[in-house]
C-alpha positions, 0 to 999 in steps of 0.5 A: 932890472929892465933895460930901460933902467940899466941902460941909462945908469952906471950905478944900475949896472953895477950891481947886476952881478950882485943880483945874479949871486943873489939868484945864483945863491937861492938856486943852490938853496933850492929856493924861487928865483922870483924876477918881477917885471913892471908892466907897461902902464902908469903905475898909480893908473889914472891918478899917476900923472897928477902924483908924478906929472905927466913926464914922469908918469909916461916915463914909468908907464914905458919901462915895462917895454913890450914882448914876453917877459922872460925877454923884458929883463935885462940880458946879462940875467940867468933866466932859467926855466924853472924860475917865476917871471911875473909882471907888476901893475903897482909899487916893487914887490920886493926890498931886495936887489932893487936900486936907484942912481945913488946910495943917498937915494936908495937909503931914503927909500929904503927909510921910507918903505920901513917907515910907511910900507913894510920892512926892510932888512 
């Protein structure tokens, strides 16, 4: 949720609030807040131009922005002290609170991830 994304998708910010619950929640459940941040590169490194193209290559490689992290994620967050805020040179690290521009398409990557990559749930 960099703002790079949100910015540019209605739908993307749609469900900043139901991330910041989803924060809130496993605070209250003295569990980690995690946020995962992408860095700012390619994220398949020299092969990401011929997989993606040399657009949308550069586009992924500019949405880690630059600067601490803490700083890189959307402002409406709650970042507090005590949760981990880490940086990503590869694919998401995690199923939950991630999106896309619709439904249809977060569904088929969700499919995807549970058929080729992990589970979803």
């Amino acid at each position: 949720m960099v703002p790079f994304f949100v910015e540019a998708n209605p739908y993307v910010r749609g469900i900043v609030p139901n991330i910041a619950r989803i924060a809130e929640a496993l605070r209250t459940a003295d569990g980690l807040v995690a946020w995962v941040l992408p860095a700012n590169e390619a994220p398949l490194g020299g092969v990401s131009s011929e997989f993606y193209g040399p657009t949308a290559s550069e586009a992924f490689a500019a949405t880690g922005d630059e600067g601490p992290l803490r700083s890189r994620l959307w402002h409406a967050f709650d970042v507090r002290a005590d949760d981990l805020v880490v940086e990503k040179t590869a694919y998401s690290a995690f199923a939950d609170a991630n999106a896309a521009l619709r439904d249809q398409d977060h569904n088929a990557a969700l499919h995807t991830i549970y058929r080729s990559f992990g589970e979803a749930r």
